[in-house]
C-alpha positions in Angstrom: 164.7 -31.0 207.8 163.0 -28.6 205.5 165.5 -26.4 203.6 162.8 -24.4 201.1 163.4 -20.9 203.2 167.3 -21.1 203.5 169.3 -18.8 201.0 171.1 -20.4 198.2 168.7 -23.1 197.6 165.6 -22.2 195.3 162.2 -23.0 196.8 159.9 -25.4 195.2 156.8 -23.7 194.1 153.5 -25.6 193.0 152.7 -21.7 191.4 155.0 -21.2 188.4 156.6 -17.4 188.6 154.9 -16.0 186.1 151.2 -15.8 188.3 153.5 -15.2 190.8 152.2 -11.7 190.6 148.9 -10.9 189.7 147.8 -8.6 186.6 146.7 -5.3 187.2 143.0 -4.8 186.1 141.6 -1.1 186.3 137.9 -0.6 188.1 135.8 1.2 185.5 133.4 3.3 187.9 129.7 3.3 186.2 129.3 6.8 184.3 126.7 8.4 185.2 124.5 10.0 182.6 124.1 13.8 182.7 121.5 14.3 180.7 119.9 17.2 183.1 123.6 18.6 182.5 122.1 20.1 178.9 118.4 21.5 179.6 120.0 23.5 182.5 122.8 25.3 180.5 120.2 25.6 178.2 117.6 27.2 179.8 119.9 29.3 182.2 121.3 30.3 179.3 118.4 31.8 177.4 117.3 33.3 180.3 120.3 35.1 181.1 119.8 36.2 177.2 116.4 37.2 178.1 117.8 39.3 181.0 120.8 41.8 178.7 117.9 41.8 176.2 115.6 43.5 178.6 118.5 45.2 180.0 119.4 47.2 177.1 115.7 47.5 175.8 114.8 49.1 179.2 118.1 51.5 179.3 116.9 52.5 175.4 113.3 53.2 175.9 112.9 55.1 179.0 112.6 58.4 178.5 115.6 60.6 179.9 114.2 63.9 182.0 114.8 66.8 179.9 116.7 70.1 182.4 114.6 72.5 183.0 115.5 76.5 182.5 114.8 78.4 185.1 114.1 82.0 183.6 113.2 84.1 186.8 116.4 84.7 187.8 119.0 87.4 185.3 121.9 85.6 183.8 125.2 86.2 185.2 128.1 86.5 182.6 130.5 83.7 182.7 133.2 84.7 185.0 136.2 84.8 182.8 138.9 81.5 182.7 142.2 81.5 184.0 145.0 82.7 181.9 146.5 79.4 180.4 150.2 78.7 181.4 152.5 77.0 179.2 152.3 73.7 181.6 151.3 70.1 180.2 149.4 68.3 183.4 151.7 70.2 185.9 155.1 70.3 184.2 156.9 73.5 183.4 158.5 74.3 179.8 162.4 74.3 180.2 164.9 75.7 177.6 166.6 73.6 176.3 170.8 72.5 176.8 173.2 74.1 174.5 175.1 71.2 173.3 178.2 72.8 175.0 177.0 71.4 178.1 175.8 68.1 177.1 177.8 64.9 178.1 177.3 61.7 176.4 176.2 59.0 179.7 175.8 55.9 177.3 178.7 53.6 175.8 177.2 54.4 172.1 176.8 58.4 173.3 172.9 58.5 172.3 172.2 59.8 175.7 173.3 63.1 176.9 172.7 64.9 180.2 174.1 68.4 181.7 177.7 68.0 183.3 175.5 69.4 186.8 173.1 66.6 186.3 
């Protein structure tokens, strides 16, 4: 009888156990060479140069129409402005608290708001 795959008993191996497993070897893929990577940055690049240099030449040197008056008709006087109110962007002026009414709101008391509030 042939006892090499019972348990217990070590089977004979022509292999020793060390190529038992075989070494891992990595697969370098070819690299490729890019060498058309560099003349197209390079000319995309001056060309998009070219194009904000032309750009900002065109936006300098053409001429921008001048208004024309138009004397035929009279002047009219400026109508006069609005009478400026004592508002910042909408917000009215309040007086402000006496201290009387104040109430501190924070632990350290540097906060104070009407008792109302």
């Amino acid at each position: 009888m042939n006892n090499e795959g019972l348990p217990g008993k070590p089977a004979k191996l022509s292999v020793s156990p060390e190529d038992d497993i075989p070494e891992a070897l990595r697969d370098t893929p070819d690299i490729k060479n890019r060498s058309w990577l560099k003349p197209v940055l390079l000319i995309g690049g001056l060309l998009g140069l070219g194009a904000i240099a032309l750009g900002i030449s065109l936006f300098v040197l053409i001429p921008k129409p001048q208004p024309t008056e138009i004397s035929s008709q009279p002047s009219t006087p400026p109508s006069p402005s609005p009478v400026a109110t004592d508002n910042v962007l909408g917000h009215l002026p309040y007086n402000e608290a006496p201290a009387s009414e104040l109430q501190p709101i924070t632990a350290d008391g540097q906060i104070k708001l009407r008792r109302s509030a």
